[in-house]
PyMOL CGO cylinders between C-alpha atoms (Angstrom):
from pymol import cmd
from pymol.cgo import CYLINDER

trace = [
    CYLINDER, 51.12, -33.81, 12.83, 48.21, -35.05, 14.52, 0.3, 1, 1, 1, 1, 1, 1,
    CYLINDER, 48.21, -35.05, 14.52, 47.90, -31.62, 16.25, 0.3, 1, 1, 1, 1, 1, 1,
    CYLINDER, 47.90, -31.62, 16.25, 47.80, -29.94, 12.61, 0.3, 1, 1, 1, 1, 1, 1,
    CYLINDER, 47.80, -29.94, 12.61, 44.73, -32.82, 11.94, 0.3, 1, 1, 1, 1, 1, 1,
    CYLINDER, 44.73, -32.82, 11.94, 42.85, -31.53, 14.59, 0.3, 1, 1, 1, 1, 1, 1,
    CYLINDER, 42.85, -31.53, 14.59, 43.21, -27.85, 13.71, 0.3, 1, 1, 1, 1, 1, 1,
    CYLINDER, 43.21, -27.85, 13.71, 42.07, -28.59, 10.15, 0.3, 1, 1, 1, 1, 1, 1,
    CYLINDER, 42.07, -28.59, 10.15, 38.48, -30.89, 11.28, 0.3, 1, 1, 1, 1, 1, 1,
    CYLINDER, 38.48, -30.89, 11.28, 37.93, -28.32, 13.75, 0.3, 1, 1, 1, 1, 1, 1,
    CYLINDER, 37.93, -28.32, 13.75, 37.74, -25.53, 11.02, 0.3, 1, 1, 1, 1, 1, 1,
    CYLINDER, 37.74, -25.53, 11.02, 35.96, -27.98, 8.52, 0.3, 1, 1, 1, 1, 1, 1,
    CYLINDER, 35.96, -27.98, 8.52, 33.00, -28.56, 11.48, 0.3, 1, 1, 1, 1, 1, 1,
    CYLINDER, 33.00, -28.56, 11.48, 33.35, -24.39, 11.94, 0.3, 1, 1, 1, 1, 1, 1,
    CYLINDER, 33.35, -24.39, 11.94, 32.85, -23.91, 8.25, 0.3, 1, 1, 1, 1, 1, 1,
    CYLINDER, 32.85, -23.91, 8.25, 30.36, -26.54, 7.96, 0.3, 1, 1, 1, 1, 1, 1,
    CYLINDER, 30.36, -26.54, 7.96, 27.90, -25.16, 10.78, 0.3, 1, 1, 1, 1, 1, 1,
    CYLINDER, 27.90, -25.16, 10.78, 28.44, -21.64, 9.26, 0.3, 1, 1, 1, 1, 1, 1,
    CYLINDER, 28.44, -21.64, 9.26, 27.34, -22.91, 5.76, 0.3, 1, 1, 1, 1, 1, 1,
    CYLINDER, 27.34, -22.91, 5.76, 24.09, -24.29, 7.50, 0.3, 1, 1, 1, 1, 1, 1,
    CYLINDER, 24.09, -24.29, 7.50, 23.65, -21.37, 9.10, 0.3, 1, 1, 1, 1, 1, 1,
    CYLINDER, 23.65, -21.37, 9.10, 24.05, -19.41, 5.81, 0.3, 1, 1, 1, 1, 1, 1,
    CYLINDER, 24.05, -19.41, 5.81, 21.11, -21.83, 4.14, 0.3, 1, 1, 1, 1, 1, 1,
    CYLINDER, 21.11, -21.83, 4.14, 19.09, -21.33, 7.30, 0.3, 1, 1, 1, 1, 1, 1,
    CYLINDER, 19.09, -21.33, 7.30, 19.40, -17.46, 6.97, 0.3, 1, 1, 1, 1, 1, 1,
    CYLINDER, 19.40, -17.46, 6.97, 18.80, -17.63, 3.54, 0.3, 1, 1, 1, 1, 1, 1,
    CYLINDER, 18.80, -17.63, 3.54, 15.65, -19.73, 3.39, 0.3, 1, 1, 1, 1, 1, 1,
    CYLINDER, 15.65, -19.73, 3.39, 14.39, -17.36, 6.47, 0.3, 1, 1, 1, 1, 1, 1,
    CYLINDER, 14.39, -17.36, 6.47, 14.92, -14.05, 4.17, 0.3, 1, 1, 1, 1, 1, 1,
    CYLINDER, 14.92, -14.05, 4.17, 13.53, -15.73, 1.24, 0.3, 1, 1, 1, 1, 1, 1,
    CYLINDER, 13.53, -15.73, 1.24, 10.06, -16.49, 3.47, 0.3, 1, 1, 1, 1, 1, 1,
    CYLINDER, 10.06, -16.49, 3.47, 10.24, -13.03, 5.07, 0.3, 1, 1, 1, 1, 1, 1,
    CYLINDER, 10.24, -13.03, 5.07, 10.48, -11.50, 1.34, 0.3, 1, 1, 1, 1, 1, 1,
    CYLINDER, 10.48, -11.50, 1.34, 7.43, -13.28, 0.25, 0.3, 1, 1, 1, 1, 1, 1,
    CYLINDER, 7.43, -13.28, 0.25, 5.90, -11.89, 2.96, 0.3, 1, 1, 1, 1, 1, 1,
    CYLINDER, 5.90, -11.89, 2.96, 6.70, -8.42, 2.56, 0.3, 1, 1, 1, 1, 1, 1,
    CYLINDER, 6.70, -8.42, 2.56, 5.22, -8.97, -0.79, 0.3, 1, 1, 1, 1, 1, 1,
    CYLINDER, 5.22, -8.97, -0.79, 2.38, -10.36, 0.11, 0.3, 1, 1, 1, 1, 1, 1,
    CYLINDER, 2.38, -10.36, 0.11, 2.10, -7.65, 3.13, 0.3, 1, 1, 1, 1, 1, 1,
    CYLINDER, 2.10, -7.65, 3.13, 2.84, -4.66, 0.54, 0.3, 1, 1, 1, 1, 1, 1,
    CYLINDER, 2.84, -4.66, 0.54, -0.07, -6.05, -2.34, 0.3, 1, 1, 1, 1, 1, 1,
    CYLINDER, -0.07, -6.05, -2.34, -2.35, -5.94, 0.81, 0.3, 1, 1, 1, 1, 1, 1,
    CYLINDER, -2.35, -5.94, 0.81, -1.79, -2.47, 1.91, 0.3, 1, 1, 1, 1, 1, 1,
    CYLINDER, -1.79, -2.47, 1.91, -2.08, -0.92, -1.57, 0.3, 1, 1, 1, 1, 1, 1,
    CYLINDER, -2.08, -0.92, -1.57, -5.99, -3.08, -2.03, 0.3, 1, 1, 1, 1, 1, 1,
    CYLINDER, -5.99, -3.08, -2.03, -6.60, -1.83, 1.62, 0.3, 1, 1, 1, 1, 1, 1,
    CYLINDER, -6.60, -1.83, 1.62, -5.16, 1.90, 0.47, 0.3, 1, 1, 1, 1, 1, 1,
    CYLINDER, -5.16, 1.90, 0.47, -7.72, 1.56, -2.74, 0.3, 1, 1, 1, 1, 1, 1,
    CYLINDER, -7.72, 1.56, -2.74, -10.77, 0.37, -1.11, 0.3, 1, 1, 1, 1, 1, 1,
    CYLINDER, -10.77, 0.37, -1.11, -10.18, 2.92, 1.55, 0.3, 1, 1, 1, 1, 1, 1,
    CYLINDER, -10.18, 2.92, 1.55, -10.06, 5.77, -1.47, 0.3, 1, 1, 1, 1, 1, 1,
    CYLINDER, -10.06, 5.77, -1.47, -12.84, 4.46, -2.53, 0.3, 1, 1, 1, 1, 1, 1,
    CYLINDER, -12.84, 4.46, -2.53, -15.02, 4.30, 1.02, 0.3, 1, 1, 1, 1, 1, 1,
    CYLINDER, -15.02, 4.30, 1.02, -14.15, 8.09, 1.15, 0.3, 1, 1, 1, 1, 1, 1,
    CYLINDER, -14.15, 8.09, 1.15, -15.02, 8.73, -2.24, 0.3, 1, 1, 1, 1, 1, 1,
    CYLINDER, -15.02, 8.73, -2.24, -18.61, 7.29, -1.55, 0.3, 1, 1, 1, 1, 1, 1,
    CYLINDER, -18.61, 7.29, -1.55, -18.94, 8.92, 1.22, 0.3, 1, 1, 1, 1, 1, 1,
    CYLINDER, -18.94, 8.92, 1.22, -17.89, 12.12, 0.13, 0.3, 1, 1, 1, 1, 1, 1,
    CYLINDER, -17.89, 12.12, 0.13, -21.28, 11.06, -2.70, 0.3, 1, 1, 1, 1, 1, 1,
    CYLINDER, -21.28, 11.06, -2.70, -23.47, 10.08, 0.50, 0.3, 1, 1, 1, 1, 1, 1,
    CYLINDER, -23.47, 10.08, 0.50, -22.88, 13.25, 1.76, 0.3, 1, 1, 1, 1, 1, 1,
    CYLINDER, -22.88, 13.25, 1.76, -23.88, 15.74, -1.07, 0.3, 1, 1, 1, 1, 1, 1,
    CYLINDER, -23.88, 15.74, -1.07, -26.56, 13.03, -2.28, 0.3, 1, 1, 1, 1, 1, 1,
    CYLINDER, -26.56, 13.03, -2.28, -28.10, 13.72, 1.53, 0.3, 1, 1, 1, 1, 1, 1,
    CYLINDER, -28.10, 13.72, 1.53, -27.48, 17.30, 1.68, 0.3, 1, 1, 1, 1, 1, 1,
    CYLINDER, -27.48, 17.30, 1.68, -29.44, 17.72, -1.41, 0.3, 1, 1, 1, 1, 1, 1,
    CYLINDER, -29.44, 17.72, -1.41, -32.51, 15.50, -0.23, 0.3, 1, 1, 1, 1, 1, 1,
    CYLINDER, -32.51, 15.50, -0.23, -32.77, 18.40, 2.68, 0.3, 1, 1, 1, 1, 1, 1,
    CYLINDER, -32.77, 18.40, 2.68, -30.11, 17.71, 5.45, 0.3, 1, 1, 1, 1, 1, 1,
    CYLINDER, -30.11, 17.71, 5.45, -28.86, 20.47, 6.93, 0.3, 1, 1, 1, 1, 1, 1,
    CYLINDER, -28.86, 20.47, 6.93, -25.88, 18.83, 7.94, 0.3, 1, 1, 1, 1, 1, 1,
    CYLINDER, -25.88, 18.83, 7.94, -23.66, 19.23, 5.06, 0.3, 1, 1, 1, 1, 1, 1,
    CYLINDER, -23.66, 19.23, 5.06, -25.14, 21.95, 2.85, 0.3, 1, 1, 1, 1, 1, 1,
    CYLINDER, -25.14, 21.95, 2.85, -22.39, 23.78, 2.49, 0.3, 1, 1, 1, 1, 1, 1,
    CYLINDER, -22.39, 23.78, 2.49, -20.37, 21.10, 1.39, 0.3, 1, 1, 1, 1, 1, 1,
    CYLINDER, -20.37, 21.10, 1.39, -22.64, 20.49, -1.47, 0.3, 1, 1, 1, 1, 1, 1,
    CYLINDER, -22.64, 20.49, -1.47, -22.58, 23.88, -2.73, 0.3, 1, 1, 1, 1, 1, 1,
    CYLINDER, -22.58, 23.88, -2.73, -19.05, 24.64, -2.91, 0.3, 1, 1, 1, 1, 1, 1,
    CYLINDER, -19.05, 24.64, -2.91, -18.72, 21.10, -4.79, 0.3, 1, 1, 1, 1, 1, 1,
    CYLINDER, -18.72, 21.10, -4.79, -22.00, 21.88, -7.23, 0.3, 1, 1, 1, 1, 1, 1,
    CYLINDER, -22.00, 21.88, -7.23, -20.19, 25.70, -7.68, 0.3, 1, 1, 1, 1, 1, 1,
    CYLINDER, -20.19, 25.70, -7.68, -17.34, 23.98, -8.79, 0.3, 1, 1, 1, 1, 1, 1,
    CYLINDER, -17.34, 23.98, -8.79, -19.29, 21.80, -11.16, 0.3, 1, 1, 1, 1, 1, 1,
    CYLINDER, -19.29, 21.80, -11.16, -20.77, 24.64, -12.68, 0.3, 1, 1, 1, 1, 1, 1,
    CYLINDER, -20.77, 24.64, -12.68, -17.43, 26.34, -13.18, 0.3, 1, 1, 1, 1, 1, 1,
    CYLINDER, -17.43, 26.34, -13.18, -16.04, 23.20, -14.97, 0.3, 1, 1, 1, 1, 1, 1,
    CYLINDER, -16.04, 23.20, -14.97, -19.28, 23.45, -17.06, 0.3, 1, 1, 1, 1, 1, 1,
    CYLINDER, -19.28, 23.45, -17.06, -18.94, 26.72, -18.02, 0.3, 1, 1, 1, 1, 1, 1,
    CYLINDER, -18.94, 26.72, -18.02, -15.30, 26.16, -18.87, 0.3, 1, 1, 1, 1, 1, 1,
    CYLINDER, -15.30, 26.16, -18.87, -16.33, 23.22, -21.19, 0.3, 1, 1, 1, 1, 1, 1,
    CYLINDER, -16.33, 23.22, -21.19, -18.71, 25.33, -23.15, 0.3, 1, 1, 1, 1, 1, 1,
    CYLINDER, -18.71, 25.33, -23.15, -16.09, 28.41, -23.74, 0.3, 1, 1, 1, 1, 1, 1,
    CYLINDER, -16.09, 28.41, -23.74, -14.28, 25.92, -24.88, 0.3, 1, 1, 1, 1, 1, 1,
    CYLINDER, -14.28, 25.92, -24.88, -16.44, 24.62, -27.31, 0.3, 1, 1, 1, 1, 1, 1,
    CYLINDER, -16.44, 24.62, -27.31, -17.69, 28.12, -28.51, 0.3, 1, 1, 1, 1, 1, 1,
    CYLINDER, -17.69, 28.12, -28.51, -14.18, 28.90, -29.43, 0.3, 1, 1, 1, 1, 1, 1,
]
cmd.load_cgo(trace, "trace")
């Protein structure tokens, strides 16, 4: 009987350390999730302010190219042809 005692404490210690594992495990996904959060809301403000950096310097460029650098003319004129073509399109469409 006594051997049948021993079987049964040894499982209850073996469940008990797996159920504090479990918590342990539990607690340590519930921090990494946060984080992952956290992590995920910080790449997408990095991912906007780096639209935006290219954005202005896409701006920089054409604003500099039409004060007279050379660097970047062409640039500037394929984006002020395609200005002109959405103008144009915007009056036809208003003449209409």
């Amino acid at each position: 009987m006594s051997e049948i005692t021993e079987i049964v404490d040894n499982l209850e210690n073996r469940i008990s350390k797996l159920l504090h594992k479990y918590d342990i495990m539990r607690q340590a996904n519930e921090s990494l999730q946060e984080e992952l959060t956290s992590v995920k809301a910080e790449y997408e403000k990095l991912e906007g302010d780096l639209q935006s950096s290219q954005e202005q310097v896409q701006t920089l460029k054409a604003a500099n190219a039409m004060l007279g650098s050379t660097d970047h003319k062409r640039e500037t004129k394929l984006k002020i042809n395609s200005l002109i073509r959405e103008i144009d399109q915007c009056i036809v469409q208003l003449s209409e």
